[in-house]
N, C-alpha and C positions, 0 to 999 in steps of 0.2 A: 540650575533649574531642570537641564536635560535630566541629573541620576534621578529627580522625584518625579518628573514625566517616566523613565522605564521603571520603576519603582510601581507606578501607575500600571502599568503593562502588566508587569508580572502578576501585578496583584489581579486583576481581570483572570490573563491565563486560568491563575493559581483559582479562583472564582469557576471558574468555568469547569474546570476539571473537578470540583467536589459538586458541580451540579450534575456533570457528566453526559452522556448522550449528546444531543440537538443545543442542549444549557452552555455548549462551549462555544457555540454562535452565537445565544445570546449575550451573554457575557462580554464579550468581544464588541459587538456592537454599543452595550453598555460603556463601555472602555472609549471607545470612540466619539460618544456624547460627552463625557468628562474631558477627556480631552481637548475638546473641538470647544466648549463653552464654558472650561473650567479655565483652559490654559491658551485658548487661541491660538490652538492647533488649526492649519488646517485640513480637513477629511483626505487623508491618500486615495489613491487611485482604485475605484470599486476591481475585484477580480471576476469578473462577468464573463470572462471568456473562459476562462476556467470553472465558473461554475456552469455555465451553457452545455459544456465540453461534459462534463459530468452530467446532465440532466440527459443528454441524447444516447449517451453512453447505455445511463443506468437504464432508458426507457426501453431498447433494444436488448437490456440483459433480462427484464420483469417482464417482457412480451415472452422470449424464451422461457422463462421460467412458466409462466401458463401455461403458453404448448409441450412443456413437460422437458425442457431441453437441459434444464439445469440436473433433474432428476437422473437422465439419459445419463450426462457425463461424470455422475457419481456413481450409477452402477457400472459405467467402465472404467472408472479411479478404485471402487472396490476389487474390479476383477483383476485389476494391475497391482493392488494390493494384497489379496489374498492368494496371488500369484507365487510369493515367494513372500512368507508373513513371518521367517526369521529375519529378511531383511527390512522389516517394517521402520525403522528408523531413516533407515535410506531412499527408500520408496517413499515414504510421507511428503519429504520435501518436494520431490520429485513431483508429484500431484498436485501439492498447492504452490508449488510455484508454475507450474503449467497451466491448473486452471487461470492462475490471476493473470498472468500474460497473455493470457487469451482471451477473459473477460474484464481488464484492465481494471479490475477491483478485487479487493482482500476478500471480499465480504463472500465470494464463494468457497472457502474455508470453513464457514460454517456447519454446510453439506457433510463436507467427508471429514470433519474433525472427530464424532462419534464411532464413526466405523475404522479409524485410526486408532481409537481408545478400543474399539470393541477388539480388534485383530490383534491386539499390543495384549491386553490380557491374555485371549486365548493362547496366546505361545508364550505366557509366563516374562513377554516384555515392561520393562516398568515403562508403564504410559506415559510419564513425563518427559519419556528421551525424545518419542516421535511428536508428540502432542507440541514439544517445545518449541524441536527446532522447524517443524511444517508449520507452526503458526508464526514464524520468525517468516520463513522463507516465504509467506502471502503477502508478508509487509517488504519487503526488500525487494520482491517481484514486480511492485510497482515501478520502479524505475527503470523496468526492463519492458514493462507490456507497452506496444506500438502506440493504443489506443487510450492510456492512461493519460491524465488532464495535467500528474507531475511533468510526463514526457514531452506531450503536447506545447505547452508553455514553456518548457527549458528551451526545447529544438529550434521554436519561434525567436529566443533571446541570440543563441548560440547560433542560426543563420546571419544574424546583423554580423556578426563578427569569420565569418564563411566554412562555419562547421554542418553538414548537413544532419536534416534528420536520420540519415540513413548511417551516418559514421557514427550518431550517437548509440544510437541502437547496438553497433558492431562492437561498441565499447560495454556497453553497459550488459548486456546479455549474456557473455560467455564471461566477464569478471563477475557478477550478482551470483550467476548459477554454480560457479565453481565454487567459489563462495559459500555458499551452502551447501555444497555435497561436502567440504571440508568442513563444513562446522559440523557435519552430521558425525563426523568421522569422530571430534571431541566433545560432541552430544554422547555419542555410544556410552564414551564411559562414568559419564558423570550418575550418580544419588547409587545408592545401594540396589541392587537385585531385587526385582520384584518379592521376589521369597525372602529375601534377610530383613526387608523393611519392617521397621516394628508396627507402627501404624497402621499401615496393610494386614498383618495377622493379626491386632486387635479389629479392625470394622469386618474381615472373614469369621472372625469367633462372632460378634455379633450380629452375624447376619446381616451385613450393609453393602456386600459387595454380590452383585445378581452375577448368574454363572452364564459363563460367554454364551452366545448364540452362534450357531454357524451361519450368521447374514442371513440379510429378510428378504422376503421376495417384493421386489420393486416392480410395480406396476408401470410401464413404460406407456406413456399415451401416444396414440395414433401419428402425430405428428412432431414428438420429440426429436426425432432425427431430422427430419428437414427442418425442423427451426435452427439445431447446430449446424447443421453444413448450409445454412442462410446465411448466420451468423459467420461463420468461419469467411465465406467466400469472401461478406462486407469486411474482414478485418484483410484481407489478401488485399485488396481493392482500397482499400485505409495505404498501406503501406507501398503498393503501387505506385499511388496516383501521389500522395507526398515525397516518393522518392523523384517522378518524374518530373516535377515543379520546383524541385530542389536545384538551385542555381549550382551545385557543385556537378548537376548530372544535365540537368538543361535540356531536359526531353520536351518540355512546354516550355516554352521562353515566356510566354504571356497569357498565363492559366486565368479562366474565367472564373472559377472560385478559388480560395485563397487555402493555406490548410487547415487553419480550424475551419471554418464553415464546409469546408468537403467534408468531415470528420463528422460535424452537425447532421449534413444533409444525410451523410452514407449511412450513417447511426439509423436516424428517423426513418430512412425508405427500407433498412433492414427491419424496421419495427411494423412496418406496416406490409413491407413481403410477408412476414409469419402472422400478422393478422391476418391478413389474407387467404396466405396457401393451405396455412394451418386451421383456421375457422377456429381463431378464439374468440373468447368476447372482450372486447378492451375494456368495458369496466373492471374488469376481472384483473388490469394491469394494474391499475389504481392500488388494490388490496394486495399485492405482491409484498412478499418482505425485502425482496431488495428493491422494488418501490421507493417502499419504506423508509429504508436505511440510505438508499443513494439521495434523497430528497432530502434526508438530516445531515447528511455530509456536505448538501449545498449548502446549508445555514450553516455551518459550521463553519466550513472554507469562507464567507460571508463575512461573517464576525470576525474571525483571529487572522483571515490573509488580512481583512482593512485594519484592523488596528497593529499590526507592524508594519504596513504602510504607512499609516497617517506617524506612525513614530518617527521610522527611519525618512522618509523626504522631508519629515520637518529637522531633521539634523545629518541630515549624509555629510553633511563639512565638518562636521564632528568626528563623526563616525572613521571619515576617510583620514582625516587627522589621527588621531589614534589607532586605526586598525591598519591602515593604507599601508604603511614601512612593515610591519607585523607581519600581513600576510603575503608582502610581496619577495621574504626572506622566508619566509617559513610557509607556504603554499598550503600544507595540510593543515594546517591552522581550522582551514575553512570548512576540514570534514568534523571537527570536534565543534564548532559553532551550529555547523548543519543538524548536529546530531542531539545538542542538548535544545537546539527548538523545534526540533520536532518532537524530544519528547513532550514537548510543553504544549507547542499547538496538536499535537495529536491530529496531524494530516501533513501527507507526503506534499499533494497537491499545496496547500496552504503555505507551509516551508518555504516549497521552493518557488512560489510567487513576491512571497514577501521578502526573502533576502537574496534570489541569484543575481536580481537585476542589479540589485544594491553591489554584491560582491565581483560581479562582471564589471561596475563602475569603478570600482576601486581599481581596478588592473589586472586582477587575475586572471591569468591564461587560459583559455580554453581547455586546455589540457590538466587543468589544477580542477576548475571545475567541474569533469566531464568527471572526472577521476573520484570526487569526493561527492558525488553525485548519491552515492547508498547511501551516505551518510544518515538523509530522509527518512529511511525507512525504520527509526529508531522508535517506533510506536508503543514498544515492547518493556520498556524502561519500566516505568509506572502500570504496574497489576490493573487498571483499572478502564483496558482498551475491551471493546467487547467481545474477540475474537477471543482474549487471555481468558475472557470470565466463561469463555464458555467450554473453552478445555479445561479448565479446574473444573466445571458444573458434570462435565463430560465422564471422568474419570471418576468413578466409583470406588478405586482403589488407594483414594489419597493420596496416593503419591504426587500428583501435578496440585501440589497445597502452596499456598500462601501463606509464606511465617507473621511472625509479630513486627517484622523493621521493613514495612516498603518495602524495601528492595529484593530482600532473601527470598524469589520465587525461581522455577527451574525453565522462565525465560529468558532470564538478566547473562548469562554466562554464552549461550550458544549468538543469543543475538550480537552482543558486543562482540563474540570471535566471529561470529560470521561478517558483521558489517566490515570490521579492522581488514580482515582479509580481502573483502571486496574492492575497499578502497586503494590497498597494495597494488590487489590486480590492477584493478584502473590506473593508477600511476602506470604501470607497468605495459597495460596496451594501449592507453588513451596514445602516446608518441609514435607510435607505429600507424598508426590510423589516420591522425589527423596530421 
C-alpha cells in the first residue's frame, strides 16, 4: 500500500510543478486531502514555523525594497560587477551568493541577473556561463544565509543532538561558497564563445539581439541606505542573539525568546524601523514583488513540506527499515535523496523540513547531515524554477536556451558540480567543527 501512497506523492509533486508558481502548494495540499480521506492517512505535522520564519523574513525584505534598499544593493552588485567585467563569471556568483545570504532568499537574483546578461554581452562573454552559475549560487546560498527558514529549522533539529547554530554556519558557508567559486571555474569553459555560437550570429543578423548599454542610471531613494544598514544591523543581531542562547556558547542560559521567535520579532521590528525612519507607506509593502513571491513560497512550503510529512510519519518504520542499514553504511546516500527532492518540491525550506528530521531519526550523524546539507539547493534540475526562466528571458543572445529534453539547459552541469563539491567540502570541514 506504502509504493501507491508515494506513488500518490509524486503524482501531486509532478501536478504541481506543471501548474508551477503558488499551484505547487496547492497541489500538495490536494495530495494531502487524498491522502488523509482516500487512504487514512494521518495529516503530518503543519510546517508553521518555517513558514512564519519566511513571512517575517520576506516582510522586512519588501519594506526594504520600498525604501529603495533592494535598488541600493544592485547598483553596488553592478559597480562590483562592472569593476572588472572580463571576470564576469566569477564576480556573478559572488553577488548572488552575497545577496542571498544577506537576504536569506534567492529571489534577489532577479535584480542583478539582467545587468549580469547586460555586462556578459558587452565584453563579448556568453551569458549563459555567468547567468548559470549565479543563478545556481542564489539557490545553494540558501543554506548558508543566517536568516534563512532552510537554516533556521535544521539548527533547531541539529541543537536536540548539541550541534550549534553557530557551527552550522561555520560548516555550511565556507564549503557552499567555495563551492561555487569552483564551479565558476568549470562554468568558464562550458558552450561555445559568444562569437562562434551559431544561434547568436543568426538572431544579430536578424536584429534580435539590442546592443549593450553601458548601465542605466539608478535612481537611489532618500532612504535606501538606512533601510540596508537596518536591515544589516537586524541580521548582525539575528546571529548574535542565536549564537548566545546557543547551549554550546551559554551566554543566556535561560533566554526569554526562543530563536525562531527572536528571528520573528528581530525581522518585524527591522520592518517597522524602515517604515519608520524611512517614511514609507506600508500599503506600498503589500504590492512589493518580493511581497509577492515570499507569500507564494509560504503556500508552497504549506502544500509540499505537509504532504511529505503526512507520508513519511505515517511510514518511518518503513522507511527506517529500508533506508536505516543504507544510509548508516553509505552516509552520502543522504545528499543524493536530498537532492532529487528538492528538485521535485522546489524549496530548500520544504526539503529540509520534510526529511531532516526524518533522516536525523534514522541515525545519521550530524556530521553526514551538516555535510550533505547543499544538497537542498538543487532547485535548478528542472528548467522551470522562476529565477531559470528569467535568465533565459534575460539574455537576448540565446545562448542561456532551453533544448528540446528537459534537462539539456546551461544550468544542469555547474549546479550538479557545484553542489557535488560542496558536499565534499562539507564531509571535509563538518569533523573539524563539530
Amino acid at each position: 500500500m506504502w509504493i501507491i501512497e508515494l506513488l500518490i506523492v509524486l503524482f501531486f509533486i509532478w501536478l504541481g510543478a506543471r501548474l508551477g508558481s503558488i499551484g505547487i502548494g496547492f497541489a500538495g495540499g490536494f495530495g494531502v486531502l487524498v491522502l488523509a480521506l482516500g487512504f487514512g492517512l494521518k495529516p503530518g505535522s503543519i510546517p508553521i514555523d518555517v513558514i512564519l520564519i519566511i513571512m517575517s523574513v520576506i516582510a522586512a525584505i519588501a519594506a526594504m525594497q520600498v525604501a529603495g534598499g533592494l535598488d541600493y544593493m544592485v547598483f553596488l552588485a553592478e559597480k562590483v560587477l562592472r569593476s572588472n567585467p572580463k571576470y564576469i563569471t566569477f564576480l556573478a556568483p559572488v553577488v548572488t551568493y552575497t545577496m542571498t545570504v544577506f537576504a536569506g532568499t534567492g529571489l534577489t537574483a532577479f535584480s542583478t541577473l539582467p545587468v549580469i546578461a547586460e555586462i556578459a554581452k558587452e565584453k563579448g562573454v556568453r551569458p549563459s556561463r555567468p547567468l548559470a552559475i549565479a543563478t545556481v549560487a542564489s539557490q545553494i546560498a540558501i543554506t548558508a544565509s543566517p536568516i534563512s527558514a532552510a537554516v533556521i529549522f535544521f539548527a533547531s533539529e541539529l541543537e536536540k543532538l548539541g550541534v550549534s547554530y553557530l557551527q552550522l554556519l561555520m560548516i555550511s558557508i565556507p564549503s557552499s561558497f567555495t563551492a561555487c567559486m569552483l564551479g565558476a571555474i568549470v562554468t568558464n569553459f562550458l558552450g561555445k564563445d559568444l562569437k562562434d555560437d551559431p544561434i547568436y550570429q543568426e538572431r544579430l543578423a536578424n536584429g534580435l539581439v539590442k546592443k549593450p548599454s553601458e548601465g542605466q542610471v539608478r535612481e537611489i531613494k532618500p532612504g535606501a541606505k538606512i533601510s540596508v544598514l537596518i536591515f544589516l544591523l537586524g541580521l548582525i543581531f539575528v546571529v548574535c542573539y542565536a549564537s548566545a542562547i546557543s547551549k554550546n556558547v551559554g551566554l543566556i542560559t535561560d533566554p526569554v525568546l526562543p530563536r525562531d521567535e527572536a528571528i520573528m520579532t528581530i525581522m518585524l521590528t527591522v520592518a517597522a524601523l524602515i517604515a519608520l525612519l524611512c517614511k514609507i507607506k506600508t500599503n506600498d509593502v503589500l504590492n512589493a514583488a518580493t511581497f509577492k513571491s515570499g507569500m507564494s513560497a509560504c503556500i508552497c512550503v504549506l502544500g509540499v513540506a505537509w504532504l511529505g510529512t503526512t507520508f513519511v510519519s505515517a511510514h518511518i518504520d518503513q522507511i527506517n527499515v529500508l533506508a536505516g542499514s543504507i544510509l548508516e553504511t553509505k552516509p552520502w546516500l543522504l545528499a543524493v535523496v536530498l537532492f532529487f527532492a528538492a528538485m521535485l518540491l522546489y524549496s530548500q525550506a520544504a526539503t529540509t523540513r520534510a526529511l531532516m528530521p526524518a533522516a536525523l531519526a534514522l541515525g545519521i550523524s550530524p556530521v553526514s547531515a551538516v555535510a550533505s546539507f547543499a544538497a537542498v539547493g538543487s532547485l535548478f534540475v528542472l528548467p522551470t524554477y522562476p529565477t531559470l526562466l528569467a535568465a533565459v528571458e534575460f539574455d537576448d543572445t540565446g545562448s542561456t536556451r532551453i533544448g528540446k529534453y528537459v534537462f539539456d539547459h546551461p544550468f544542469l552541469i555547474p549546479g550538479v558540480t557545484t553542489i557535488a563539491l560542496a558536499v565534499v567540502l562539507g564531509f571535509l570541514i563538518a569533523p573539524m567543527v563539530i
